[in-house]
C-alpha positions as CSV (number, residue, x, y, z in Angstrom):
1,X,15.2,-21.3,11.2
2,X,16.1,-17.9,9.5
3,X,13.0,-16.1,7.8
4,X,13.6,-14.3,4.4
5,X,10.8,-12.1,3.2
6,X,10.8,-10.9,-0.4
7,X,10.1,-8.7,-3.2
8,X,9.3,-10.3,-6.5
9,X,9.4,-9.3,-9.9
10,X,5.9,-8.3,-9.9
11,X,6.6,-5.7,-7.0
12,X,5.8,-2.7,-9.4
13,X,2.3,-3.8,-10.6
14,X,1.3,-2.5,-6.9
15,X,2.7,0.9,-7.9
16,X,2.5,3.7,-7.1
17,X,2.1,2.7,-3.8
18,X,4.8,0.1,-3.9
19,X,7.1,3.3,-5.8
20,X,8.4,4.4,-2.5
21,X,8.2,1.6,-0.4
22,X,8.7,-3.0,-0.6
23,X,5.4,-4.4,-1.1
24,X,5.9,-5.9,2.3
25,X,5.2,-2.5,4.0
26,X,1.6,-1.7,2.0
27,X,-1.4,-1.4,4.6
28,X,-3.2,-4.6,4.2
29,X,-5.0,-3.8,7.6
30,X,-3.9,-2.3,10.6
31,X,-0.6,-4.0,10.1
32,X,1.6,-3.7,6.5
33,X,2.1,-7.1,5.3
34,X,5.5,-7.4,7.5
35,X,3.9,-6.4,10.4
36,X,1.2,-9.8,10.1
37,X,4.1,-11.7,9.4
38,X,6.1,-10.8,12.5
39,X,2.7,-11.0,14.9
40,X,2.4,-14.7,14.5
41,X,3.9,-17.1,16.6
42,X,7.7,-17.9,16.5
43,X,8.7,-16.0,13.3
44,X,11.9,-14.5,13.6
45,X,13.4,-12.4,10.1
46,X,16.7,-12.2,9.4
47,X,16.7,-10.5,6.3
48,X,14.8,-8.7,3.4
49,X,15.4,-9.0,-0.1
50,X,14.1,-5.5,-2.1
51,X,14.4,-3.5,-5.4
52,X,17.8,-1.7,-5.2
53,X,16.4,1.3,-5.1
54,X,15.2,0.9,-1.9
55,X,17.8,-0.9,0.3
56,X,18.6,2.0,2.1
57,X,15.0,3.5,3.0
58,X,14.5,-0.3,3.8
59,X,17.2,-0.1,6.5
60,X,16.6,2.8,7.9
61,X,12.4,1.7,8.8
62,X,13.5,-1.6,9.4
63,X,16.5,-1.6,11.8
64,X,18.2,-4.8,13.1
65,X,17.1,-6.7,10.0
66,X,20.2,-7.3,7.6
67,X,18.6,-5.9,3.6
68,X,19.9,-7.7,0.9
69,X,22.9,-9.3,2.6
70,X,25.8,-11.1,0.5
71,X,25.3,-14.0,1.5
72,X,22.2,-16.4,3.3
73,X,22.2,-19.4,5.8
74,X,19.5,-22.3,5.1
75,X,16.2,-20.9,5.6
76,X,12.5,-20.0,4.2
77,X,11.9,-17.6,2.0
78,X,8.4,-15.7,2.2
79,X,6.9,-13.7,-0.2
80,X,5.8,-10.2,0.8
81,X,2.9,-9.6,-0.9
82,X,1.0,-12.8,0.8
83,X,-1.3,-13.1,3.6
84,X,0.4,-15.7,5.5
85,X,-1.0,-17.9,8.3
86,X,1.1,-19.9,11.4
87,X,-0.4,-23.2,9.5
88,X,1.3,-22.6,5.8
89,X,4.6,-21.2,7.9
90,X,5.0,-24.3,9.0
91,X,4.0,-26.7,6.3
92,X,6.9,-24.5,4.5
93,X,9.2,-25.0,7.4
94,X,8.6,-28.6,7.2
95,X,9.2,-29.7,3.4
96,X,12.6,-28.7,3.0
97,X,14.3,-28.8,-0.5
98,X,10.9,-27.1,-1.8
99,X,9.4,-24.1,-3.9
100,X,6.0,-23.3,-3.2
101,X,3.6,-22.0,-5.9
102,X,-0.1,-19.7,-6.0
103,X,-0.8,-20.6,-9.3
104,X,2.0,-19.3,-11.8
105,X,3.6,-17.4,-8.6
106,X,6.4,-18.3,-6.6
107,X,5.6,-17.8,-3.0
108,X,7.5,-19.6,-1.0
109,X,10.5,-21.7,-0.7
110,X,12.6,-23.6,1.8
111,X,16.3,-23.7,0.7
112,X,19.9,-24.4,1.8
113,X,22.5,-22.1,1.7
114,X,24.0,-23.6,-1.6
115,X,21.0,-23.4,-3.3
116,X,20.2,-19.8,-2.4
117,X,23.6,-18.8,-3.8
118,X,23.0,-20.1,-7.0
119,X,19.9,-19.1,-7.1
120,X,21.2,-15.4,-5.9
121,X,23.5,-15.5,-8.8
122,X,20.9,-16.2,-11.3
123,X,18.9,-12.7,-10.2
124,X,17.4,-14.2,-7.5
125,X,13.4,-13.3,-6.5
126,X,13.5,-10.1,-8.5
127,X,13.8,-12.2,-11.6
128,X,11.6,-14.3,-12.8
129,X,14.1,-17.7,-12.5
130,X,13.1,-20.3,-10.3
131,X,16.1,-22.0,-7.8
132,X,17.4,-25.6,-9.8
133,X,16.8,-28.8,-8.7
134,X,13.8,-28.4,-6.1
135,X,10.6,-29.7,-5.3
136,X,7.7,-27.2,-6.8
137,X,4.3,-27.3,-4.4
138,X,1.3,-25.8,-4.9
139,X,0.0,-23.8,-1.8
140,X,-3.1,-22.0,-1.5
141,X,-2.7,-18.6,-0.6
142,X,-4.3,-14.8,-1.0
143,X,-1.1,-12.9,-2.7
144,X,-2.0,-9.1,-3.7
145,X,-1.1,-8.8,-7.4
146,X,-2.8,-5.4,-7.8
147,X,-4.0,-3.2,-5.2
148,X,-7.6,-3.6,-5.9
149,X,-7.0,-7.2,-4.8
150,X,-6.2,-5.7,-1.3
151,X,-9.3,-3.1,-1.1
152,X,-11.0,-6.7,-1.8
153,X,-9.7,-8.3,1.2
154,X,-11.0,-5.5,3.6
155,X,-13.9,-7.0,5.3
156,X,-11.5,-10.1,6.0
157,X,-9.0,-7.2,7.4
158,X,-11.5,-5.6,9.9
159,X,-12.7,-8.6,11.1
160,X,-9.3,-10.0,11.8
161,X,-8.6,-6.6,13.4
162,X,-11.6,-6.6,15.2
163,X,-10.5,-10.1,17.3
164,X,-7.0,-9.0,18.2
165,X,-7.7,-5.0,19.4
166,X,-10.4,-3.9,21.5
167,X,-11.9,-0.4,19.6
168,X,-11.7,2.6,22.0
169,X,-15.4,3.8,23.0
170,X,-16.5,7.0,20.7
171,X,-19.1,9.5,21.3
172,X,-22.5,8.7,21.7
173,X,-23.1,11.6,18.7
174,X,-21.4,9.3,16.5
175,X,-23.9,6.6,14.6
176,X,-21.8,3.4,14.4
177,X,-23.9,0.6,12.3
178,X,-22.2,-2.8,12.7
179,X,-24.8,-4.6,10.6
180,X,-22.0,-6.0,7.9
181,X,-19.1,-5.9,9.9
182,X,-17.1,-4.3,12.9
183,X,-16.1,-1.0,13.5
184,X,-12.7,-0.9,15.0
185,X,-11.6,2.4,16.3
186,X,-7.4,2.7,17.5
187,X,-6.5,4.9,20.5
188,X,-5.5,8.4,20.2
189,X,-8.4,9.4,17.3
190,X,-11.1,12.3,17.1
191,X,-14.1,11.6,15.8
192,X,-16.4,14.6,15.5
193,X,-20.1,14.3,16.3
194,X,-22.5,13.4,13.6
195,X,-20.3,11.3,12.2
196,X,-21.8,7.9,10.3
197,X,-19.4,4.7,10.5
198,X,-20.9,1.5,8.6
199,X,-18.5,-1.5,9.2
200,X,-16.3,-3.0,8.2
201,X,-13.8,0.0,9.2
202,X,-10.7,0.4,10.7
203,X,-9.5,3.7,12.0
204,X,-5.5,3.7,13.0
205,X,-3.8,5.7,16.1
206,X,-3.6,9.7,15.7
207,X,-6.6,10.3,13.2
208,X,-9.1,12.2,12.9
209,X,-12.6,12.2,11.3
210,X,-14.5,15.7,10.8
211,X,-18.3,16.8,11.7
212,X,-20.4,14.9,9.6
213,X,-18.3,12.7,7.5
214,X,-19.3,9.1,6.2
215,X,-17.4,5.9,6.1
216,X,-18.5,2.4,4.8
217,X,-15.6,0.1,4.3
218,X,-12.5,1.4,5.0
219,X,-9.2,1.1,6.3
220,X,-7.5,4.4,7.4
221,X,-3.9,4.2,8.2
222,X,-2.7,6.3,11.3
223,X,-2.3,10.0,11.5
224,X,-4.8,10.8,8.9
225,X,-7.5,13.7,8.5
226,X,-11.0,12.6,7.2
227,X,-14.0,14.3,6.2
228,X,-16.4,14.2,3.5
229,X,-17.8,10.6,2.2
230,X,-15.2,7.7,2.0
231,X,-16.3,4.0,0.2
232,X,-14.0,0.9,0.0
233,X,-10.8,2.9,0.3
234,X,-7.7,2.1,2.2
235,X,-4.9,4.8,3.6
236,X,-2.0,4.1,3.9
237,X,-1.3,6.7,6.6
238,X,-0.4,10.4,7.1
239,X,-2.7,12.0,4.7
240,X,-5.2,15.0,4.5
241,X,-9.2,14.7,3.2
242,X,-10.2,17.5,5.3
243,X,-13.2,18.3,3.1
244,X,-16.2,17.2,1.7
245,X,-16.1,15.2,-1.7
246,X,-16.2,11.4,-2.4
247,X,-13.5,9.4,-2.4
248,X,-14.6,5.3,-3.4
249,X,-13.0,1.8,-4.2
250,X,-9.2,3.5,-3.7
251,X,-6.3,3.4,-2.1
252,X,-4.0,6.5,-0.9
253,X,-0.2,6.9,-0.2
254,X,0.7,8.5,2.9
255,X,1.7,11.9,2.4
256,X,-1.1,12.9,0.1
257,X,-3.8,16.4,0.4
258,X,-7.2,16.5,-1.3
259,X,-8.3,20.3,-1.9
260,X,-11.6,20.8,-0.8
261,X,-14.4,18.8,-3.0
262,X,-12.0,16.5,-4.6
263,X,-14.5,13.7,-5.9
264,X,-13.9,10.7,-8.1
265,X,-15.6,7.9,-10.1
266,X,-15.5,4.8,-9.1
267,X,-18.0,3.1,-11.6
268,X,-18.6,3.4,-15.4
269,X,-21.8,4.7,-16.9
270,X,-22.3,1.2,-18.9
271,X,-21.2,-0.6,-15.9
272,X,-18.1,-2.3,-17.7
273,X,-15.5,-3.7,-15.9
274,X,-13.0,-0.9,-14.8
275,X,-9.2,-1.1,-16.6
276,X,-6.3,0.8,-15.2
277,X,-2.6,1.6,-16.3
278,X,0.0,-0.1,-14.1
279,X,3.3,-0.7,-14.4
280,X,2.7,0.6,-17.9
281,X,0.5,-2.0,-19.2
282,X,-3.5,-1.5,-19.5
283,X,-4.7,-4.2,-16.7
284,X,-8.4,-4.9,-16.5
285,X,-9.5,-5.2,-13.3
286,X,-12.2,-6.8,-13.5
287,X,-14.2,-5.1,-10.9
288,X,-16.9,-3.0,-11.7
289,X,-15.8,-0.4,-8.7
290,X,-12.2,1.4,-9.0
291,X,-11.6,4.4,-8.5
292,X,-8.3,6.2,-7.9
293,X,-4.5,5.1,-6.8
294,X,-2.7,8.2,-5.5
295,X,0.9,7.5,-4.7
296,X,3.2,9.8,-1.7
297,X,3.3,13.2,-1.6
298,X,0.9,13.9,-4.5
299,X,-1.6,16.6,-3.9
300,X,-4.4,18.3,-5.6
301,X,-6.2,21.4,-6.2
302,X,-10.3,22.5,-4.9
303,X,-12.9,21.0,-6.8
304,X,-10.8,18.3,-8.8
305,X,-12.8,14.9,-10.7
306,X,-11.1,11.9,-11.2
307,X,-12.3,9.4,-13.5
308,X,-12.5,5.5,-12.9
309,X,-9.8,3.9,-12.7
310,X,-7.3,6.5,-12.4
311,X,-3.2,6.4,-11.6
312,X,-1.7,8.6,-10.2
313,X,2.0,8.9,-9.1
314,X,4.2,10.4,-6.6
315,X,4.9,14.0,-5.5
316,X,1.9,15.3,-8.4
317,X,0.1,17.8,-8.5
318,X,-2.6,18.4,-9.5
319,X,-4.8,21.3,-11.1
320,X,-7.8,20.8,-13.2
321,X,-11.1,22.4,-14.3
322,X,-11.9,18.9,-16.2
323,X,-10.9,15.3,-15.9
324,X,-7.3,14.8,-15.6
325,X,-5.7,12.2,-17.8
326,X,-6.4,8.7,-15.9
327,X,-2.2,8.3,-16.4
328,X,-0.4,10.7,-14.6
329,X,3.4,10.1,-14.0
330,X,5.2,11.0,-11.0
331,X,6.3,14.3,-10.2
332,X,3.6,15.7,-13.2
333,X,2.5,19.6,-12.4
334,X,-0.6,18.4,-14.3
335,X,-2.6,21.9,-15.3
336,X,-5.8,21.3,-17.5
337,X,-4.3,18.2,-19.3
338,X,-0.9,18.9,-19.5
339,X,1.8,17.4,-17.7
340,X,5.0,19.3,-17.1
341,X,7.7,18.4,-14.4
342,X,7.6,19.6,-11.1
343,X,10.5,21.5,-9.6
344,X,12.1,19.1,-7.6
345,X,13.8,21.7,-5.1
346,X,10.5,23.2,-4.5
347,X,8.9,20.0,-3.9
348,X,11.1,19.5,-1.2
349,X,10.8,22.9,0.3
350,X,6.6,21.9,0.7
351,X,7.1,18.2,1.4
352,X,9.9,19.3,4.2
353,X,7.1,21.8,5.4
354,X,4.3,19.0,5.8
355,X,6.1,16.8,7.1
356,X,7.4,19.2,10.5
357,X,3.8,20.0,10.5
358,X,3.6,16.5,12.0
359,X,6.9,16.6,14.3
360,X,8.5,14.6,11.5
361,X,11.2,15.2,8.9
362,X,12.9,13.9,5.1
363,X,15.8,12.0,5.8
364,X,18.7,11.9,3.7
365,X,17.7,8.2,2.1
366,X,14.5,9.8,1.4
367,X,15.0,12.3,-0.7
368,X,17.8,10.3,-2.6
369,X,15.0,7.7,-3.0
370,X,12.7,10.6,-4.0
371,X,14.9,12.0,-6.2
372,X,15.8,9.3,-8.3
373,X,12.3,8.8,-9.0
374,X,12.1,12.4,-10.4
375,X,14.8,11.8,-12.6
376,X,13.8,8.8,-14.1
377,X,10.8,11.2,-14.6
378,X,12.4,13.7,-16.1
379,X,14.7,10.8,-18.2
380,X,11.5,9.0,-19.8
């Protein structure tokens, strides 16, 4: 049976993360959300459904699968931003005719062809419409709707990691305190001695973790360079905290540099639940730990603070002698408060410069993708 996995209209409240990328390919883990999908048994995609904006950076990291094709054969439809188990794959698979529901959410749906085109024609899973005529299920399921929801599911993350790879052995100068959870550690990664790792943690392929550094709680995505204290945080991948300073309760892009001593807040002196701005709407959290989402290719200075619950966006930078705003738009050169717009041309020049720095490169759908983010910048 063909296998449809989708972006729904909510895809943007798991910005900026979600700015460059479908929510299907966010770290949940040492996987992205695909990645789960396609490890359990006898799932097969055919095709991915995705913001316009990015159907062709969605082909090119996903070759072979057909991105918002014309047309669809009978099939289920899986929502990308779920957790998905074998056991609610097949109860899906085996109730045809029907939508499946997480509270106000659609999730899931098995359809045939006719019904997916009218459905299609109405806006499909990007709009908020719901197919004619079926069957509407409830089904019990862990759906990220914010990104704090997936710095939640971490320990469940680890330990599911921790049952499917064995963790390569580290020094004995390294303290490794599995007292609430594993410590899961992916070939290919330097771990400096005198380094302290309190599961649950995850550290992916090609990474690095400096002299001294502490780590309680995380998932670090592969290629990245740690140091300093890190708390409750998830990276994506391919991103520099070679310093000290504390970074707690966030989640990075890949891409992303933290100047020496970067430190934020992850908790509020009256110990209030911690709002945010996402997707332009004030969201509480309601979690008294948040600290700071930092989307791709966003940078910042030596010695800068964040505050709680701060948003940033993608290709910023980010200069500051005081708190920054806890808003900062995409592409922002934000100096001392003020946000101007970065020059795009010169952000490639450095981003194109990082990126060899790893034997990689910008393609061509990249920087269109990139760009058009900068100009609905520049536009708002």
């Amino acid at each position: 049976m063909n296998v449809i996995v989708f972006e729904d209209h909510k895809a943007l409240n798991l910005e900026p993360i979600s700015l460059t990328r479908p929510v299907f390919d966010i770290r949940c883990g040492a996987k992205t959300f695909i990645e789960r999908v396609k490890k359990l048994d006898s799932i097969d995609i055919s095709a991915l459904v995705v913001r316009d904006e990015l159907v062709d950076v969605t082909r090119d990291n996903h070759p072979g699968t057909s991105v918002n094709p014309d047309r669809f054969n009978d099939g289920i439809w899986l929502n990308g931003s779920v957790l998905w188990s074998s056991g609610q794959i097949e109860e899906i698979r085996s109730t045809p005719g029907t939508g499946f529901f997480n509270d106000e959410d659609m999730i899931a749906l098995n359809l045939s062809s006719k019904t997916i085109d009218q459905w299609m024609s109405n806006g499909g899973p990007l709009s908020m419409k719901t197919p004619k005529g079926i069957i509407k299920k409830k089904l019990k399921v862990k759906k990220a709707n914010y990104l704090w929801d997936i710095l939640n599911w971490i320990p469940q993350a680890v330990q599911e990691i921790s049952e499917q790879i064995t963790s390569i052995p580290v020094d004995p100068n390294v303290a490794i305190d599995e007292s609430d959870g594993p410590v899961v550690i992916s070939e290919n990664v330097s771990i400096q001695p005198f380094v302290y790792l309190k599961g649950p943690v995850f550290i992916g392929s090609g990474s690095t973790i400096n002299a001294h550094s502490k780590i309680e709680k995380c998932i670090i995505g592969p290629g990245s360079k740690i140091a300093g204290e890190l708390h409750g945080t998830i990276f994506q991948g391919w991103s520099n905290k070679a310093h000290d300073g504390y970074l707690g309760d966030s989640f990075v892009g890949e891409w992303v540099n933290f100047g020496a001593g970067t430190t934020n807040s992850n908790l509020k002196n009256n110990y209030s639940p911690v709002s945010i701005k996402v997707n332009g709407q004030n969201v509480d959290s309601d979690s008294l730990f948040l600290g700071l989402f930092i989307g791709d290719h966003s940078k910042t200075a030596i010695g800068t603070q964040f505050n709680t619950g701060t948003n940033v966006g993608v290709g910023c930078n980010i200069i500051s002698h005081t708190f920054p705003n806890r808003d900062i738009p995409s592409f922002s050169f934000h100096y001392n408060g003020s946000n101007k717009n970065m020059d795009f041309d010169q952000f490639l020049d450095s981003t194109s410069k990082v990126k060899a720095r790893r034997g990689q490169s910008l393609t061509e759908r990249e920087i269109i993708l990139l760009r058009n983010i900068f100009l609905a910048r520049h536009n708002s």
